[in-house]
C-alpha positions in Angstrom: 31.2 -4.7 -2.3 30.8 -2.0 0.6 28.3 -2.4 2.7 25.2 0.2 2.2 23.6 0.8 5.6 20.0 2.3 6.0 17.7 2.9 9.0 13.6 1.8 8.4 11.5 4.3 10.1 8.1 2.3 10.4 7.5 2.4 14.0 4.0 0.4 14.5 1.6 -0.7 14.2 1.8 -4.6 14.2 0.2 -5.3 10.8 2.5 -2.2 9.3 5.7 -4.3 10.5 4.7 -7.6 9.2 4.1 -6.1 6.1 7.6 -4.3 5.7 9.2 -7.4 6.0 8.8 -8.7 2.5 10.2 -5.5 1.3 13.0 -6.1 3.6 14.3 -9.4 1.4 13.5 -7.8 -1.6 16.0 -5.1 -0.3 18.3 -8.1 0.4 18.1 -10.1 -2.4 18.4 -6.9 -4.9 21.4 -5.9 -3.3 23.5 -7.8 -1.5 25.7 -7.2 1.5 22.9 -4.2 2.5 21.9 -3.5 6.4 18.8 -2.6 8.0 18.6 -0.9 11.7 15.0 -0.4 12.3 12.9 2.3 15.0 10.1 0.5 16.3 7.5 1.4 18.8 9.1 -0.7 22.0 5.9 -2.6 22.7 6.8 -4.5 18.8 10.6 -4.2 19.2 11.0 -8.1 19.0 9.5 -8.1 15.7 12.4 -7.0 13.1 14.6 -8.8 15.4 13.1 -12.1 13.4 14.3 -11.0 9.7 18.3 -11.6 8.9 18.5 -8.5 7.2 18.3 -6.3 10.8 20.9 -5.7 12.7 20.1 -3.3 15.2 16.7 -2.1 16.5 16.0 1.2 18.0 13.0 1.1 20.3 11.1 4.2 20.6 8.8 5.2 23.5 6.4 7.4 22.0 2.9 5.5 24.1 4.7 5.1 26.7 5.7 8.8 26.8 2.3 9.7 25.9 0.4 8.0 28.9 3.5 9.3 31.3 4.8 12.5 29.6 7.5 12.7 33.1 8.9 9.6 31.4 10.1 11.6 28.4 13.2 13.1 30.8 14.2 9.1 32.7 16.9 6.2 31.0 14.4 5.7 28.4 13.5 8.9 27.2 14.0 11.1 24.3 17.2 11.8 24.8 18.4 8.2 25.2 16.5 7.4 22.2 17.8 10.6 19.9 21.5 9.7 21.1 20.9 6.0 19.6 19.0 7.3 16.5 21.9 9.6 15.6 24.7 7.6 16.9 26.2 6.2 13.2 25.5 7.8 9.9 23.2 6.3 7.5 23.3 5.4 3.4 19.8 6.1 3.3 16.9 6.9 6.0 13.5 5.0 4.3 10.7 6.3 5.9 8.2 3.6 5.3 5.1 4.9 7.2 4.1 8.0 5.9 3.1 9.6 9.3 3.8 13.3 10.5 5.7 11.3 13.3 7.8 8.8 11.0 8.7 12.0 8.7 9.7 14.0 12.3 12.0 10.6 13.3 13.4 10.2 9.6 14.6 14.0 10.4 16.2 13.5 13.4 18.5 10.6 12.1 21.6 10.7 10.1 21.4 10.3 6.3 20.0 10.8 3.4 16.1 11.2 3.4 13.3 9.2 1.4 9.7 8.6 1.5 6.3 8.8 0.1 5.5 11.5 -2.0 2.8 13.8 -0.8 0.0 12.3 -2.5 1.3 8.8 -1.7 1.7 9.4 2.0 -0.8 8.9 4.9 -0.4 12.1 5.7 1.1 14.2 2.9 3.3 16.7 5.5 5.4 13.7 6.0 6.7 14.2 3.1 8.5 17.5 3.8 11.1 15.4 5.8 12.7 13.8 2.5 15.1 14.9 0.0 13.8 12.0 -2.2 10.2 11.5 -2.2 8.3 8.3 -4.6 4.6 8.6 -6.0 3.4 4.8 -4.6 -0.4 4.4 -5.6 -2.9 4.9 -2.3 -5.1 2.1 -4.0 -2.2 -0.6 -3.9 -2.1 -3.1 -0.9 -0.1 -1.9 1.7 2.9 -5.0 1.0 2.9 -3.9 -2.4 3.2 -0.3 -1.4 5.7 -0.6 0.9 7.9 -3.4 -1.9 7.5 -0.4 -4.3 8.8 1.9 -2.2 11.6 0.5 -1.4 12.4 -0.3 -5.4 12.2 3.2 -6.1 14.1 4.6 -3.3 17.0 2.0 -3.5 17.6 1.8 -7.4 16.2 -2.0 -7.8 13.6 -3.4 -10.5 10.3 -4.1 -8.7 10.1 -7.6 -8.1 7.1 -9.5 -9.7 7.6 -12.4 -7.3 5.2 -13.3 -4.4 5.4 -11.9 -1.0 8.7 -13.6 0.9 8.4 -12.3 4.9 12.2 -13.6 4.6 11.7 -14.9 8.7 14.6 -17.1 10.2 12.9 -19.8 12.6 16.2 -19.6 14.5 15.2 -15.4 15.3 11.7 -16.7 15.7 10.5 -16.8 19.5 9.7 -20.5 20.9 6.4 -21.2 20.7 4.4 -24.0 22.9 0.8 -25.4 22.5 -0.1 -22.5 25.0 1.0 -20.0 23.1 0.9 -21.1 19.5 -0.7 -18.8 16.9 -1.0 -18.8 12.7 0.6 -16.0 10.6 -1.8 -15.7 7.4 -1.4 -12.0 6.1 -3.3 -11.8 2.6 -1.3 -11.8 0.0 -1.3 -8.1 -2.1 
């Protein structure tokens, strides 16, 4: 089986990533031998680094370059960060936010576009980036949203299964009695 390759475009916040990831094995599972790159908002970069399914992640600057707009033009600017968006061509660009600045990122990449339908989006003009757009109810949970999204947009059935956040402990970062913290997210 060839390899399909897409690029996630859910760039923040933390509570947004977490709850991508059990889309992510769905994806996985559905179809096997698929790959996910992922643009991120740098401060959260580490966090699809921790699901086997990534294999690269594109940080993007977009606080940074908003507190210090002269950082926009140094080594980790926009154009560093458009040269690494565009640099292979994707399956499929999944814009899994919603956001006027997701949609504006799904553009700029390589591929063919999907997303929330207007209605479905957080903000409804992301969805003039797409060329394939899926109504997601507003009132669903945000894990089930973002599960159905991805069933639609890659082909799959829905699965009916709980939430798996699909985490390797060997991508997980060490953690010591100093620093140890619980990962509960609520189950959709």
């Amino acid at each position: 089986m060839e390899t399909k390759r897409l690029l996630l475009v859910k760039v923040s916040s933390l509570g947004d990533l977490l709850f991508a990831l059990p889309a992510l094995t769905d994806a996985c599972q559905a179809l096997p031998g698929i790959r996910f790159d992922w643009v991120v908002e740098k401060a959260f970069a580490e966090i699809p680094t921790w699901h086997p399914g990534i294999d690269r992640v594109i940080p993007l600057g977009l606080r940074h370059w908003r507190r210090r707009p002269i950082s926009l033009f140094g080594p980790e600017g926009a154009w560093p960060f458009l040269r690494h968006l565009r640099e292979r061509h994707y399956d499929q660009v999944l814009d899994a936010q919603g956001l006027l600045k997701s949609g504006i990122i799904s553009a700029l990449a390589r591929g063919r576009k999907s997303g929330f339908d207007a209605p479905s989006a957080r903000e409804r003009s992301s969805a003039w980036f797409y060329t394939q757009r899926h109504p997601v109810p507003q009132g669903d949970h945000a894990i089930s949203r973002v599960r159905r999204l991805f069933a639609m947009a890659l082909g799959y059935p829905l699965p009916d299964s709980p939430p798996d956040y699909g985490l390797d402990p060997e991508r997980l970062p060490p953690l010591s009695p100093q620093t140890a913290a619980a990962f509960l997210p609520p189950l959709p």
